[in-house]
N, C-alpha and C positions, 0 to 999 in steps of 0.2 A: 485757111485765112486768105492766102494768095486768089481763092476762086471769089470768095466773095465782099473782099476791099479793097482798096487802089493802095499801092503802096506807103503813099504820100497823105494820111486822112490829115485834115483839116482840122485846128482847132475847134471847131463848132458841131463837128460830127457826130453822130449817137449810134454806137457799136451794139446790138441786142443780140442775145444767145439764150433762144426760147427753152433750153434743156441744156444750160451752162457745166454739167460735170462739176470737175474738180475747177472749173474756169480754165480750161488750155486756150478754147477760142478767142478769150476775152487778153489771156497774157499776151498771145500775137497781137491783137489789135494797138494793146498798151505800148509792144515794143515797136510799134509802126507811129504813135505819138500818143504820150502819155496825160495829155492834155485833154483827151475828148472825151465824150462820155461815153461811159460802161454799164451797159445794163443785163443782169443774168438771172432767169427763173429757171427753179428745180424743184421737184418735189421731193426731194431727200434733203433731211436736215442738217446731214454729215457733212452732203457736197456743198450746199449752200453757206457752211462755215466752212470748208475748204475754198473755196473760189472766195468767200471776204478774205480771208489771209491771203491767200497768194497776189489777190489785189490790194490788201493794205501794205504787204510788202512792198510794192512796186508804186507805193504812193502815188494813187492814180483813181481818177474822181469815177466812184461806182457804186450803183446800184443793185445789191444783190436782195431778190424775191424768195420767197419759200412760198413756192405756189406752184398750181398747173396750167401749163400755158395754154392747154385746149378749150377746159372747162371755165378758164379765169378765177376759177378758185385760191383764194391764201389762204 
């Protein structure tokens, strides 16, 4: 997260993680300002209700996809 966001994001900001996992990338973003948006696409349906939870937990405005980021398939 340190390589690809400034410490300090901006309310207005929009965090994407084209193969979000379980959303590890996206919780850093959260704990950098929980205020901005979050956007995560996976094509496992496990991980894509892993990364909502750990982002519903952290009451934190996100968008999670169940798609492929190459193909742009949902």
């Amino acid at each position: 997260a340190a390589m690809t966001m400034p410490d300090r994001l901006p309310d207005e900001a929009m965090v994407t993680d084209p193969a979000c996992g379980s959303g590890r990338m996206l919780i850093a973003g959260i704990r950098r300002n929980r205020f901005a948006t979050f956007v995560g696409v996976d094509t496992d349906l496990a991980c894509v209700h892993m990364t909502a939870l750990n982002c519903l937990v952290r009451n934190a405005n996100t968008y999670v996809i169940h798609g492929n980021s190459l193909s742009l398939e949902t």
